[in-house]
N, C-alpha and C positions, 0 to 999 in steps of 0.2 A: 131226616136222612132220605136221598132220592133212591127209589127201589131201582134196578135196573130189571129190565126185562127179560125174563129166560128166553133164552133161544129156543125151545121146545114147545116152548107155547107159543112161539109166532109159526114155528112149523104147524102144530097142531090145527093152532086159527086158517092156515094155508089150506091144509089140506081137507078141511072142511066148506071151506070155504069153493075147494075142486068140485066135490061132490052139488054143492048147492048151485055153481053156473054147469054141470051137467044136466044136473034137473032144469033148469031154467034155459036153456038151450043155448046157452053161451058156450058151446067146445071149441070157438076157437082160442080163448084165454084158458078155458080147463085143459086144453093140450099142450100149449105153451108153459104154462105152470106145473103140470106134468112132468115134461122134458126137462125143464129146469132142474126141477126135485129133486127128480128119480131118477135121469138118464146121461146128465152131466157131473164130470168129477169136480170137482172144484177143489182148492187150495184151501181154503177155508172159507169158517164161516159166515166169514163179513164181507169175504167176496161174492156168494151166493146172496147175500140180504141185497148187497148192489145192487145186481145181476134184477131181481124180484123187485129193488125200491122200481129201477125203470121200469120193468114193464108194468109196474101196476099206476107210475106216473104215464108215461104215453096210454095207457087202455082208457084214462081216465078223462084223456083230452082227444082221444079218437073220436070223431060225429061220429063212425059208423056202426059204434057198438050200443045197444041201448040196454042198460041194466036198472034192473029194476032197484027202486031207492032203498030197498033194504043190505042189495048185495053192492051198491054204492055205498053205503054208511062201512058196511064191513070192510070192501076194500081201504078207502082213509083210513078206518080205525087199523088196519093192519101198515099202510103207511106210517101211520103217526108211532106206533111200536116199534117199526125197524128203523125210524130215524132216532128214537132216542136209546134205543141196544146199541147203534153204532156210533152216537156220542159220546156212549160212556164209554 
């Protein structure tokens, strides 16, 4: 049987994930992510995963962002979660 993925734990992974490009001097993705979160209402919420798959696909094909491979690997892993929450 395929598990499907909580939605609380892809926030979770999100917002830890704030915390770790503050430390690492990425604010301009930890602000943007941020905003998203915490500052917009949304309809629901697989319109917010949307809203999150983009920008975590454009951040991921920006030259101008340089993240370090660890907070690379998280990001995908947190891709590859919100596309199969919104499959099922």
């Amino acid at each position: 049987m395929k598990q499907t993925p909580d939605i609380y734990d892809i926030y979770s992974s999100i917002k830890q994930l704030i915390t770790e490009l503050d430390v690492s001097g990425n604010t301009e993705l930890s602000d943007v992510l941020n905003h998203r979160m915490y500052q917009v209402a949304w309809a629901s919420g697989s319109e917010l995963l949307e809203e999150l798959k983009d920008v975590f696909t454009e951040s991921l094909q920006t030259k101008d962002i340089n993240f370090s491979e660890p907070i690379r690997c998280q990001i995908q892993q947190i891709l590859c979660t919100i596309n199969r929450y919104l499959v099922t």
